[in-house]
C-alpha positions in Angstrom: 0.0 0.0 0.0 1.4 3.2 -1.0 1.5 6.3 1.2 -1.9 6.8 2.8 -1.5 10.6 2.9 -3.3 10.1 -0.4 -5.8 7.3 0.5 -9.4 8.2 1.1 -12.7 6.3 1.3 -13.4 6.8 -2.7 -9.8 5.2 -3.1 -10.8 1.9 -0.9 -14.1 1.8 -2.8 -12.3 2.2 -6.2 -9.7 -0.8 -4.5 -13.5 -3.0 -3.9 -14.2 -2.0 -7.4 -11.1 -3.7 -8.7 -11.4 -6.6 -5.7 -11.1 -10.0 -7.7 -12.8 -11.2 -4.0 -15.5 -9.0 -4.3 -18.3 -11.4 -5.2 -17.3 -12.9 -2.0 -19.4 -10.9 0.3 -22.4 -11.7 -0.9 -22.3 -15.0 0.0 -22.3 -14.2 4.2 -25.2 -12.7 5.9 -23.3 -9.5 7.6 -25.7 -7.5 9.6 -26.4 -4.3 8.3 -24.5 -1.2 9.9 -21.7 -3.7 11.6 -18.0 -3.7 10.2 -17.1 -7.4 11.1 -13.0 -8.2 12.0 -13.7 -11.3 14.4 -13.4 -13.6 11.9 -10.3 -14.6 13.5 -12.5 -15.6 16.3 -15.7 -16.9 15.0 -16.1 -16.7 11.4 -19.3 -14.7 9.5 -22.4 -16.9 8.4 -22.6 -18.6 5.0 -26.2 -17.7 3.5 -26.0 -21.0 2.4 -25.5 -22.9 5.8 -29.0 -22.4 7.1 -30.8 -24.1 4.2 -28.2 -26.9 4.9 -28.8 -27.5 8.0 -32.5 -27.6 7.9 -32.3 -30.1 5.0 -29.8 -32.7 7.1 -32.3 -31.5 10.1 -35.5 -32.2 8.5 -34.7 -34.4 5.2 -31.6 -36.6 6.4 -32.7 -36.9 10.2 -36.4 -36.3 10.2 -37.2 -38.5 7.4 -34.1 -40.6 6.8 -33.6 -41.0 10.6 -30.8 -43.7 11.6 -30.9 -45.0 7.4 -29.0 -42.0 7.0 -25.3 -43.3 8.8 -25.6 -45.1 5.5 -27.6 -43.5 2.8 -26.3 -40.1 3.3 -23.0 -40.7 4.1 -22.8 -40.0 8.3 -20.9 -42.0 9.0 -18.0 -41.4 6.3 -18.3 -37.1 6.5 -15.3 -37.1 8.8 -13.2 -38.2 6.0 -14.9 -37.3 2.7 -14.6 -33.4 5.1 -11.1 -34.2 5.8 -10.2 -34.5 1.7 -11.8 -31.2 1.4 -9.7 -29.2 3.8 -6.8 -31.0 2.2 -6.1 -28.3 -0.5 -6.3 -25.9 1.9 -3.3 -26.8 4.0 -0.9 -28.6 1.5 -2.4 -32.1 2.2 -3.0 -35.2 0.0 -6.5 -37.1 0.1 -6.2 -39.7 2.5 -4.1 -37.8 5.0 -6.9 -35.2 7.1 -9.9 -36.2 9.1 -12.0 -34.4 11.4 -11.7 -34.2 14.9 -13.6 -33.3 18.1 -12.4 -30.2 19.5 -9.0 -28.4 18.9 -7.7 -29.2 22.3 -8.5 -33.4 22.4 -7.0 -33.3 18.7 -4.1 -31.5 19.9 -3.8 -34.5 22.4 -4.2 -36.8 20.0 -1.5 -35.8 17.6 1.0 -34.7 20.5 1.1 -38.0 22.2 1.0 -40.0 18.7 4.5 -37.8 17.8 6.3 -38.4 21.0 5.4 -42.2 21.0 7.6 -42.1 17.6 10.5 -40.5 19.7 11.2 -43.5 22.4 13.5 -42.4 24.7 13.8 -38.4 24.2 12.5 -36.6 27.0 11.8 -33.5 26.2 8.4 -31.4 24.3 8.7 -27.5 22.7 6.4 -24.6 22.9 6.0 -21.7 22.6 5.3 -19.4 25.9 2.4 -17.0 24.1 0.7 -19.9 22.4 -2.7 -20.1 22.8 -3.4 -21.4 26.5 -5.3 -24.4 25.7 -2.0 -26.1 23.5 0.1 -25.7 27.0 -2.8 -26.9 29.1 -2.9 -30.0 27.2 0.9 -30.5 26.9 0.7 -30.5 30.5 -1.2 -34.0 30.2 0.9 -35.0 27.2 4.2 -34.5 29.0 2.4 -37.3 32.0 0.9 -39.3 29.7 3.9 -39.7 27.1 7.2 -39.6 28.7 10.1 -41.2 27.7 9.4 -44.4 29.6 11.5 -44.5 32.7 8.3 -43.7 34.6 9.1 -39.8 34.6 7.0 -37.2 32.6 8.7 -35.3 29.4 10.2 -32.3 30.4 8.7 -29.1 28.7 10.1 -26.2 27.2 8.8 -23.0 26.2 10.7 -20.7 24.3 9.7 -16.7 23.7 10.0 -16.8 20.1 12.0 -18.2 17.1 15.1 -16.9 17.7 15.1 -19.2 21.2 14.5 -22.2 19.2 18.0 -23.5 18.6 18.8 -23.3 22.2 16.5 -25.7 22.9 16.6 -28.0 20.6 19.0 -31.4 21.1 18.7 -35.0 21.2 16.5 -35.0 23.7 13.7 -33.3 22.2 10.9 -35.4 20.8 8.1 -32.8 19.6 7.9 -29.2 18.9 4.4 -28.1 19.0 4.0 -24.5 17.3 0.9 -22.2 16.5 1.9 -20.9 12.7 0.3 -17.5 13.2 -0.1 -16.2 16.8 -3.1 -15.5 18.4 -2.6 -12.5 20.2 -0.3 -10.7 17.7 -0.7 -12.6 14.2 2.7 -13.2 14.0 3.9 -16.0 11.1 6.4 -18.3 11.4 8.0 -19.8 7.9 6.6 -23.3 8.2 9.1 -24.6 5.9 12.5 -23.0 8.2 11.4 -24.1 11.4 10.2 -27.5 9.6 13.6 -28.2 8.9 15.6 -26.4 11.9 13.4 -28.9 14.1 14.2 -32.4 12.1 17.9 -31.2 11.9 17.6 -32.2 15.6 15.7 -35.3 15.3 12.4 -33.8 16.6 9.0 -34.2 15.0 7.0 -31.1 13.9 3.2 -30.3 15.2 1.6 -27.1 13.7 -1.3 -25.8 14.8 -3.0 -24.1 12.4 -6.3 -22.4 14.3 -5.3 -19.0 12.6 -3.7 -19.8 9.2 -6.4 -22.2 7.5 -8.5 -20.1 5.5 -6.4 -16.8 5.6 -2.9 -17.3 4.5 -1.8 -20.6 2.1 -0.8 -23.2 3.9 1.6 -26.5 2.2 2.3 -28.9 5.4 3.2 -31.6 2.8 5.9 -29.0 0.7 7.3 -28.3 4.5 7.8 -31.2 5.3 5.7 -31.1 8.4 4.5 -34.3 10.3 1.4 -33.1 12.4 -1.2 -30.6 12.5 -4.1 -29.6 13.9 -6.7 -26.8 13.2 -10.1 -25.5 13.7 -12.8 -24.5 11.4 -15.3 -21.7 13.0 -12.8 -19.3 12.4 -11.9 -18.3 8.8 -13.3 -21.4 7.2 -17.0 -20.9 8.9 -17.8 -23.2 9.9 -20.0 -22.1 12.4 -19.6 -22.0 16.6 -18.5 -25.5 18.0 -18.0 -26.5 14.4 -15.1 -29.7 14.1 -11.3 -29.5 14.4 -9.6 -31.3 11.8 -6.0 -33.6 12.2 -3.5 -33.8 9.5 -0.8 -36.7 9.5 1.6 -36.8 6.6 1.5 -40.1 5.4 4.4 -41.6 6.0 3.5 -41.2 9.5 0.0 -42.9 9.0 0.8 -46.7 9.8 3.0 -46.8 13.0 1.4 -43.5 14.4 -0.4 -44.7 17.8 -2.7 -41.8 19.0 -3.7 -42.0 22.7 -7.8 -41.9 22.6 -8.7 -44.9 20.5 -12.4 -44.7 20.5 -14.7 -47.2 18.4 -14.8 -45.0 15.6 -10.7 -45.2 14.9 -11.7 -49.0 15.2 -10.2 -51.0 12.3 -13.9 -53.1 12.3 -16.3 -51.0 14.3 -19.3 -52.7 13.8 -18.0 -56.4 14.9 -18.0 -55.1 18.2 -15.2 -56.7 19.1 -13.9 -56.0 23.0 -9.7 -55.3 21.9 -8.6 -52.3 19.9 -7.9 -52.7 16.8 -6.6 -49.9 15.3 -8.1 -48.8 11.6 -5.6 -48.7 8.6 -4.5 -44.8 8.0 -5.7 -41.5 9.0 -8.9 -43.4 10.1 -7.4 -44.5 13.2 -7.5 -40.4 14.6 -11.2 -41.0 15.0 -12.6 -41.3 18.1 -16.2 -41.2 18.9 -19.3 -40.2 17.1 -18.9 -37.2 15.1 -21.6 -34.2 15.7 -23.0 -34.2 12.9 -25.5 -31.1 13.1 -21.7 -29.0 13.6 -20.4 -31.0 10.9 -23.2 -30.4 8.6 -22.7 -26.6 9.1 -18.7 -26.7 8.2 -19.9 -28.9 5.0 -22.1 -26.1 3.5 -19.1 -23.4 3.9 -16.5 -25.7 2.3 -19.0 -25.0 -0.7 -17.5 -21.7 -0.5 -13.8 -22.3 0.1 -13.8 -24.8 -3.0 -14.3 -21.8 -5.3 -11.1 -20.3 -3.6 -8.2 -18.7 -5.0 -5.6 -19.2 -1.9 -3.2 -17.3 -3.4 -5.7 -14.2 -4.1 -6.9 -14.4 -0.9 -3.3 -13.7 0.9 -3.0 -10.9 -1.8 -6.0 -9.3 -0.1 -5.3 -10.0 3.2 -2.4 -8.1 2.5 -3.5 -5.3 1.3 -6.1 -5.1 4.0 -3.9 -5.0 6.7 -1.5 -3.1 5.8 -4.1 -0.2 4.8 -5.2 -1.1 8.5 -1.8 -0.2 10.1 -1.0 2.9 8.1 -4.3 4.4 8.9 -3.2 3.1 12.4 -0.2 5.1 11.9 -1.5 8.4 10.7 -4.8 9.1 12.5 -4.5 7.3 15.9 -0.8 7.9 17.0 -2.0 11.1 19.0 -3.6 9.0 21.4 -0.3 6.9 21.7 -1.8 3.7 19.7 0.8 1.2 18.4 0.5 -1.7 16.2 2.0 -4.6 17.8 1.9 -7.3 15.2 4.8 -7.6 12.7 5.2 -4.7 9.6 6.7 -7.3 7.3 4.3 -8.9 5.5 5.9 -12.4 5.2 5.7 -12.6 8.8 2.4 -11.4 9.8 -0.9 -13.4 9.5 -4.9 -11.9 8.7 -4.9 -10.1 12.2 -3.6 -7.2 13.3 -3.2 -6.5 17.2 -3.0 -2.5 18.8 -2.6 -1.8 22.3 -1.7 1.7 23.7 1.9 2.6 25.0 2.1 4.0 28.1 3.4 7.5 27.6 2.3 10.8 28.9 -1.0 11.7 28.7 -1.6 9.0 26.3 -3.9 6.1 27.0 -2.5 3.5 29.4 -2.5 -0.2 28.3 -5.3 -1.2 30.4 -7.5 1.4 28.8 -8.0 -1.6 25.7 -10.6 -3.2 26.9 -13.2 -0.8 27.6 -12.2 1.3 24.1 -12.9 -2.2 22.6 -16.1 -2.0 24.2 -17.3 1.0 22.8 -15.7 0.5 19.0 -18.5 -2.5 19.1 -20.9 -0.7 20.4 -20.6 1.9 17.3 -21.1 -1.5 14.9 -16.9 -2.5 14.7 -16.6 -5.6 15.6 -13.3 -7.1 17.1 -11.9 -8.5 20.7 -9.9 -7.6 23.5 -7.4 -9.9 24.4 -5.5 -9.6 28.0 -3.4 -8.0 29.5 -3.6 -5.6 26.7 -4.2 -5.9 22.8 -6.8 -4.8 20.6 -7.3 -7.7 17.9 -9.0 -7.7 14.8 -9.4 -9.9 12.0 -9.5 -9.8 8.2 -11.2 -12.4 6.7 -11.0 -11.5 3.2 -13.7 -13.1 1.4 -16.4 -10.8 3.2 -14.3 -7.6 4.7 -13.5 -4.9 2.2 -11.2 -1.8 1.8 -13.9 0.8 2.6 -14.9 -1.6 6.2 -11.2 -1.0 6.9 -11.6 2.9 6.4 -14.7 2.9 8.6 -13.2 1.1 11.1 -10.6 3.3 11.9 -12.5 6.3 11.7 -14.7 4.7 14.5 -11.8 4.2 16.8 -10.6 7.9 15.6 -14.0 9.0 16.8 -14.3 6.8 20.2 -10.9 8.2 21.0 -11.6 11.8 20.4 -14.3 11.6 22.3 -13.4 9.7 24.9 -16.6 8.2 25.4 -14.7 4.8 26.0 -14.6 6.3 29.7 -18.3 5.8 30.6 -18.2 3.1 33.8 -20.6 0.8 31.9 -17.9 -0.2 28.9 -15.3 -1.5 31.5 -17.3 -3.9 32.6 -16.5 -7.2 31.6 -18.5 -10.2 30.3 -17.6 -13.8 31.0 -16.0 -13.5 27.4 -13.8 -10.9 25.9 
C-alpha cells in the first residue's frame, strides 16, 4: 500500500471495485451497519449454511432417521470433510480427518508424535501460544514420557530466535501455532520444519489461525502433524469440528492415545480389543456431531471456489491499509501496532494496544475502548493483559470496512466516550 497521505474512502471503494474477491461478500449474511473483523474468532455466516442445515435436520434426520449413517453418508463425513480441507493446507486425500475439539485433537497428535520418539525426554512450545495447546501438553508430557516412569520435560521458548537453544537430542516434539493468536505473527513453516528435524524432533503445527487466511503447504514443509479449527476463517459455524492432518508416512505406525470405536479397524464387529483402523482413520474417536459438521460442509461450498493465493493478496493489502491508517490518525492517542510490519511474517490479524506515555492512554484502557468500538457497529476482541485484535477475513471484509473502522476508533478516541463506567465492565468473554 502506498502512502496513505493520499488514501481516502473513494480510493478503498475504487480498490473494492477492482477486488477480484469481491463477489465474496455476498455470499455471508453481515448484519447491516456492523464492520465485522472477528473472523479470527468466529467466522461470519454462510447464506448457504441455514438451508443446509434444515435439510440434514429435516430431510436426512427427520425422514431418513438412523438410514442416514448409510444412505447419506454419516458416518463417512469425517473423511470425505477431511479430503476437502486437504487443498487448503498442502495435504493429499487420505491424509486429514475431522476431529472433536481443537484441544482433544491436539492431544491426540501430540502423544501420537512423541510415541515415535522413544526415549527423548523433552516437548517445545512456545510461551504465548494459545493457553489451551500448553494446558494440554501438560497431560501430554504425564501421559507420554520417555518411559523410565518420569514425565517429558517441557520447554517454552519466547520466540523463534530461542529455538535452537532448545533443541537437542532430547527433544521429541515441537508443537508451534503458525500464526499467533494475540499478535498474528507467522512463522516460515518450511524454516522451522527443517531447523526442528535437523535435531531429530517431530514437527506439530497448529494451524487455528492460518487455514483459511494465509496458504498453507504442510506436505511442501515437510511437516508431520497438524491440527486446526474451522469456526474461524473457514465458517464453519460456533462449536464447528477441528480437523488432524498426519503426513503419510507417518499414518501406519502412528499410535494416538484416545482410541475410540470410531478409529476402530472393524467398528461394527463389536469386538472388546482395539484394533486400530488402517490410516488416518485410526484419529477417529467417537461419534462425530453431525448437526456442527453439517454446518462446516455447506461453507467448504464456498472455500472450493477459492483462489488461496488471491486471498493472501487481499489480506495483505487489508492490513496493511489497516496499520498505516493506524499510523497516521491514531498515533496522538499513543496507539501502536503490535503485530509484525513485514508482510511475510504477519498473518490476517492485526493487534493495537496503547503505549504507556504521557498523557496517552495506558495499556489497560483496551478493553473498555474495545467496548465502545463494538458498540458503534466495529466488531473485534480484546485480548489480556492488553491488545486490541481484529481480523481480516478476506472473502467478506472490504477496503472501505477498513476505512470505517478506523475512523470509528478515531471517533471513540476523540471523544473519549470509552470512559463511561458501563464499557469497563466485563463479560464472562472478551
Amino acid at each position: 500500500m502506498s502512502t496513505q497521505h493520499s488514501i481516502d474512502r473513494a480510493t478503498c471503494a475504487d480498490l473494492d471495485a477492482a477486488d477480484p474477491l469481491a463477489a465474496f461478500r455476498e455470499r455471508f449474511e453481515l448484519p447491516a451497519g456492523v464492520v465485522y473483523l472477528d473472523g479470527n474468532s468466529l467466522g461470519a455466516l454462510p447464506r448457504s449454511t441455514p438451508a443446509h442445515l434444515e435439510r440434514v435436520i429435516r430431510e436426512e434426520w427427520g425422514t431418513g432417521l438412523i438410514r442416514s449413517w448409510n444412505d447419506a453418508g454419516w458416518f463417512d463425513k469425517p473423511r470425505t470433510l477431511g479430503d476437502r480441507i486437504a487443498p487448503l493446507i498442502g495435504a493429499a486425500p487420505g491424509e486429514v480427518v475431522l476431529g472433536d475439539s481443537t484441544s482433544a485433537s491436539l492431544f491426540q497428535v501430540a502423544v501420537a508424535a512423541a510415541r515415535l520418539r522413544p526415549g527423548r525426554n523433552a516437548i517445545v512450545s512456545e510461551r504465548s501460544s494459545f493457553p489451551t495447546d500448553l494446558y494440554m501438553l501438560e497431560s501430554v508430557q504425564e501421559l507420554a514420557g520417555d518411559g523410565s516412569g518420569d514425565p517429558l520435560e517441557r520447554r517454552l521458548i519466547d520466540d523463534e530466535s530461542d529455538l535452537d537453544a532448545v533443541l537437542g537430542d532430547d527433544v521429541a516434539v515441537v508443537v508451534l501455532t503458525h500464526v499467533n493468536y494475540r499478535t498474528g505473527r507467522m512463522y516460515d513453516l518450511a524454516e522451522v520444519t527443517r531447523r526442528v528435524h535437523e535435531a531429530g524432533a517431530l514437527m506439530v503445527w497448529d494451524l487455528c489461525h492460518s487455514v483459511g487466511a494465509v496458504p498453507v503447504d504442510l506436505n511442501a514443509a515437510g511437516a508431520d502433524f497438524a491440527i486446526g479449527c474451522t469456526y474461524k476463517y473457514l465458517n464453519g459455524g460456533p462449536g464447528s469440528p477441528s480437523f488432524i492432518w498426519v503426513a503419510s508416512r507417518h499414518l501406519a505406525t502412528a499410535r494416538p492415545p484416545l482410541t475410540g470405536w470410531h478409529g476402530h479397524a472393524r467398528p461394527f464387529d463389536f469386538g472388546i480389543d482395539y484394533a486400530p483402523a488402517d490410516g488416518i482413520t485410526r484419529f477417529r474417536v467417537g461419534t462425530p456431531q453431525l448437526l456442527s459438521v453439517a454446518g462446516l460442509e455447506a461453507s467448504l461450498d464456498v472455500w472450493a471456489d477459492v483462489d488461496l493465493e488471491a486471498l493472501r493478496e487481499k489480506s495483505l493489502r487489508l492490513t496493511e491499509l489497516f496499520i498505516a491508517l493506524v499510523d497516521t490518525r491514531l498515533a496522538p492517542w499513543g496507539v501502536e501496532v503490535v503485530s509484525p510490519r513485514q508482510s511475510a511474517k504477519r498473518g490476517s490479524q492485526v493487534a493495537l494496544r496503547f503505549a504507556e506515555a504521557g498523557d496517552a492512554l495506558e495499556a489497560g484502557d483496551g478493553y473498555a475502548v474495545m467496548q465502545a468500538i463494538i458498540e458503534r457497529g466495529v466488531i473485534g476482541d480484546f485480548r489480556a493483559p492488553d491488545l486490541m485484535r481484529f481480523g481480516f477475513a478476506p472473502l467478506y471484509v472490504s477496503h472501505t470496512d477498513v476505512w470505517d473502522a478506523v475512523a470509528v476508533i478515531e471517533e471513540v478516541l476523540a471523544s473519549e466516550v470509552w470512559r463511561e463506567p458501563r464499557y469497563a465492565r466485563r463479560g464472562a468473554v472478551t
